[in-house]
N, C-alpha and C positions, 0 to 999 in steps of 0.2 A: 513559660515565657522567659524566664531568665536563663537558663540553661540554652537557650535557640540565642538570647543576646551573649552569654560567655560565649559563645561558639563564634560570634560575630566580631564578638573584640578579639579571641586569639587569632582571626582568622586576616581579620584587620592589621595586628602586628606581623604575622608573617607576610602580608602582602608591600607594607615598609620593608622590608627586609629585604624583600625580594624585588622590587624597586630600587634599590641602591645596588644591585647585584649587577656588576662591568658585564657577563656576558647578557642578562636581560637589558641593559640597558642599551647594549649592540646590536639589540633584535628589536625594531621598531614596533613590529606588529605585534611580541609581545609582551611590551611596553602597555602600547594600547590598549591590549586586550588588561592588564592587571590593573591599570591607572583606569579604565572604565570599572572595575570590579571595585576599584578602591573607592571612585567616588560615589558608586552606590551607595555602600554601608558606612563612610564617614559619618554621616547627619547621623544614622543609628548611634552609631559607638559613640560621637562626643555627646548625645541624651544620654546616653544608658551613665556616660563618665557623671554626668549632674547629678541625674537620678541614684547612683549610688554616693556620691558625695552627700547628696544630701539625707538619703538614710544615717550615712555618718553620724553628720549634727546632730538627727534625731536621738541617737539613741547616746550619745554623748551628753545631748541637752537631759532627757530623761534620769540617768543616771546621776545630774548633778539635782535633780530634783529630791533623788534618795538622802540627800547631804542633810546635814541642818543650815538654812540660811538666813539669808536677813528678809526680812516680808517684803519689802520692796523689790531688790533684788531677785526672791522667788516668785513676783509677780512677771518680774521683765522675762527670766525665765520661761515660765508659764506662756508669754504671752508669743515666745521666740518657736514654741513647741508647735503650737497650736499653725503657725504662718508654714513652720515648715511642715506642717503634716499634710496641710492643703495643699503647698509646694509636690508634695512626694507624691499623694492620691493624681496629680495635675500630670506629670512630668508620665508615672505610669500607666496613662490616660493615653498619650501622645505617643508614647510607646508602642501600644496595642495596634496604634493606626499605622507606624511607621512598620510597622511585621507585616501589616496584610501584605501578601504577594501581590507586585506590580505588572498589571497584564504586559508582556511587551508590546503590545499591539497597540498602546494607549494614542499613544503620540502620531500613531498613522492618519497619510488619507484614507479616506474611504472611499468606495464603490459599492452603489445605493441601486438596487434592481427593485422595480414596483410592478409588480403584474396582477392584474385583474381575474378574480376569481368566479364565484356563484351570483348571479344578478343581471347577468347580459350587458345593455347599455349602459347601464348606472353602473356597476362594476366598474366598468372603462372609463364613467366620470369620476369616481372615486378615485382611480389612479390620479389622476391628473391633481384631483385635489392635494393628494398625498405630496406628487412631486415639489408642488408648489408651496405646499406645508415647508418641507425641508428646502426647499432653495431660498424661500424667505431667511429660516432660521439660520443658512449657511450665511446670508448675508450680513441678517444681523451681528452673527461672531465675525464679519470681515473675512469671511474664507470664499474662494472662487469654485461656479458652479461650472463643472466640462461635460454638457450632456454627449453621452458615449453612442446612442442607439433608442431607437423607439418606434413602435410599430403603431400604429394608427387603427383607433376603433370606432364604426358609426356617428353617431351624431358629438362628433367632438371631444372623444375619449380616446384610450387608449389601452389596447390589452399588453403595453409594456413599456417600463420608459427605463432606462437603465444609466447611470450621472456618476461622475466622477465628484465628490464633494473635498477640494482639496486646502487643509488647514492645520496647522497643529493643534492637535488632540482631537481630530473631529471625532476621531474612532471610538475614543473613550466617552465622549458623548452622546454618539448616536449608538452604539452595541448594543444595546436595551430596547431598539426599534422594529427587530426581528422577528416575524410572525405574522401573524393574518389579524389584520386590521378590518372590522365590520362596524356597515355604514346604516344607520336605521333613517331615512328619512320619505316624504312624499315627493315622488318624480313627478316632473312638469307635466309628464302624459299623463297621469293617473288623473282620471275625472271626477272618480269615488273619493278623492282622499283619504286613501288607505295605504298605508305607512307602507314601504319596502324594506328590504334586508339584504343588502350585499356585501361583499368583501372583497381585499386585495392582498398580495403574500406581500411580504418584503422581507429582502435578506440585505444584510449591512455587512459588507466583507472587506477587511483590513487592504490595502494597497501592499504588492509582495512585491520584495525586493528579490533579482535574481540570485543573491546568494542563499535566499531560505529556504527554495525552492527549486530542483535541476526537474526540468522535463526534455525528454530525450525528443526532436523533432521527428528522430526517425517514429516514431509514438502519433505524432498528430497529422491526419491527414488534412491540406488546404485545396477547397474550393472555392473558385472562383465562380461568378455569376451576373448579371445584370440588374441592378438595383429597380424597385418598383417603390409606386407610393409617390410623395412629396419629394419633390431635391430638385435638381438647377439642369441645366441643359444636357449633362450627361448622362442622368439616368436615362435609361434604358437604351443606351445608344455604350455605353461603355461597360465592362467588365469589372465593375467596381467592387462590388459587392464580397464579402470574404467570409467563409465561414469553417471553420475549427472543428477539427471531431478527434479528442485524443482517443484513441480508439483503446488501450487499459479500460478506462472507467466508462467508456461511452459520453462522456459530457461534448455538449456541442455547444461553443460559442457562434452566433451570425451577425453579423455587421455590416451597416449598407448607407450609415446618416451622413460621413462624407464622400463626398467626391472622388477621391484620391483613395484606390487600391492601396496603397502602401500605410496611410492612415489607418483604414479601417485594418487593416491586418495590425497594425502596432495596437490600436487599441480594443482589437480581438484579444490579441494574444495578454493583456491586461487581467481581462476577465477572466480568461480561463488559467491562469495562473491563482487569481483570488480563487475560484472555484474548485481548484484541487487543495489547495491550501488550509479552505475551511474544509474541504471534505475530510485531508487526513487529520488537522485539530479535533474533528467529528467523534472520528475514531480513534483518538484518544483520550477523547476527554469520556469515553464509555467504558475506559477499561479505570477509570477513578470511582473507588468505591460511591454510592447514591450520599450516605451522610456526610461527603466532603463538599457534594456539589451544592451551588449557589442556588437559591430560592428564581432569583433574578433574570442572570443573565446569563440562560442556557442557551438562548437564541435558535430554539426548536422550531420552526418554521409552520410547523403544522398546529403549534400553539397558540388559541385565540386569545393574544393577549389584551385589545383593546376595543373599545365600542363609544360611534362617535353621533350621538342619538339630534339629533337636529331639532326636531319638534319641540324637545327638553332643553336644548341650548348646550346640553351634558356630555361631559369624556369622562370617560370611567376608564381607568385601568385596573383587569382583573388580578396582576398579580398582585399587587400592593394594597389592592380593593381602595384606591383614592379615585376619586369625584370632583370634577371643575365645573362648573355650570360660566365658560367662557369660551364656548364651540367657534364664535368670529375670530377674535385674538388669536384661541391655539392653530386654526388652520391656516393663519396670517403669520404663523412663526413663532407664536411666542409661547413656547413648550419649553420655557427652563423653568417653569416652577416642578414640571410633572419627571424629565429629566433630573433635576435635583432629586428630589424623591425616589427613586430608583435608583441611582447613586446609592444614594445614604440607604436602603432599605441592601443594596448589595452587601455593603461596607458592614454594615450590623452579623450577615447573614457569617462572611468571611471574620469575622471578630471572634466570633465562635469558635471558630477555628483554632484562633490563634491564643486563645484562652485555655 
């Protein structure tokens, strides 16, 4: 750890230097570019300045302990040792957190796809539960829901609803949301009451800004089409409807919830920029050797990370193996005790690391 902080202070003073530099200082952009690097690792560097300052005192004060003194005096001593020693263990505590690597992705919106998996009808009600889990909880953080797309399932469900959830940090707090969510409860039809079993996928994809990502148009072929389903006087009377196929990867975005061609292609082209985005992160985050990667927040899709049992009242999450027995509340929004937890259970995982 301290060798990664010297690396940080000398790296810190060269970036001063290099900031008062007349021809960087002539080049705005990079300017920016160093003044954002700089203000990274300042909060580092002036901790790491305390934390060894106060190592100082430590072994300063120690050393005056070896003296002969006066008993009073080698109490005050004594007792100046001990505040800084809690100081030091405190300070190198605060340290460790400020090393984990910050996803950049933190601070993004997000785009929240829910799609319905094994269970037929209930499936498709589950999504809808799902959406409505996270719109609540967008609203309680004060962040704005922009549902993007959604396809319509039998009795009131849905086998897809796809939302823009737009706030600062939503990302970093929903990334942990990813994977197949299973529903254990008794549907309205069942006569026997005999408990069902379904599931729905959900992927949580960072909002990409065009410079992180270039996709070549020649690359994406756009069709157009006439919307079906639920919508206002133009469906199926207009060519609304827009759908993406980058032909590299084969990913196809479809779009058809506004009105307005030009809409739905803008917020076509959203998706499938998240979409390729997570895919190459995908593939890179597999060439990282297995003991660097996080317990947490792999965000594997195909991962059954939680179970939302009804009859029991109980949410359990497998990776954490934590247990709420407040199935109303958490599907009402209020999943920051279970979000917290996951946090902190990543943050542990990445500490390791950094040790």
């Amino acid at each position: 750890m301290l060798e990664k902080l010297d690396f940080l202070e000398d790296r810190y003073k060269d970036l001063n230097q290099k900031m008062s530099d007349p021809e960087v200082i002539s080049n705005s952009s990079k300017l920016q570019e160093l003044a954002k690097e700089h203000a990274e690792i300042e909060p580092i560097v002036v901790k790491y300045r305390e934390y060894k300052e106060t190592l100082e005192q430590l072994k300063e004060n120690k050393e005056m302990l070896k003296e002969k003194l006066e008993d009073d005096f080698r109490e005050m001593v004594k007792e100046e040792v001990n505040e800084l020693t809690k100081k030091e263990e405190k300070l190198a505590e605060e340290l460790k957190f400020m090393l984990i690597p910050k996803d950049p992705n933190d601070d993004k919106n997000v785009i929240v796809e829910v799609r319905a998996g094994a269970g037929g009808d209930e499936a498709g009600i589950f999504v809808g539960n799902l959406f409505r889990m996270y719109s609540r909880y967008g609203e309680r953080n004060g962040w704005k829901i922009d549902i993007m797309n959604t396809s319509s399932q039998g009795v009131g469900g849905f086998k897809e609803v796809i939302f823009m959830i737009k706030g600062n940090g939503a990302y970093s707090k929903l990334k942990y949301e990813s994977g197949v969510h299973r529903v254990q409860r008794i549907p309205e039809t069942e006569s026997g009451g005999r408990i069902h079993t379904s599931t729905a996928t959900v992927a949580v994809l960072p909002e990409v800004d065009d410079v992180e990502i270039e996709i070549d148009p020649n690359e994406v072929r756009v069709d157009v089409y006439r919307s079906s389903g639920n919508g206002g006087q133009s469906v199926n009377t207009t060519d609304s409807a827009v759908r993406l196929t980058h032909e590299p990867t084969g990913i196809v975005v479809a779009m058809q919830d506004e009105k307005s061609q030009h809409k739905n292609k803008d917020k076509a082209w959203k998706v499938l920029k998240a979409r390729l985005y997570e895919k190459f992160q995908a593939e890179q985050n597999k060439e990282i050797a297995e003991a660097r990667k996080s317990q947490v927040g792999t965000g594997d899709r195909s991962e059954r990370i939680r179970t939302y049992n009804y009859p029991q009242g109980r949410i359990t999450d497998h990776r954490i193996n934590k247990t709420m027995y407040k199935l109303d509340n958490f599907l009402d929004g209020d999943i920051d005790e279970m979000v917290d937890a996951l946090i902190t259970s990543d943050q542990a995982e990445k500490l390791k690391q950094v040790e």
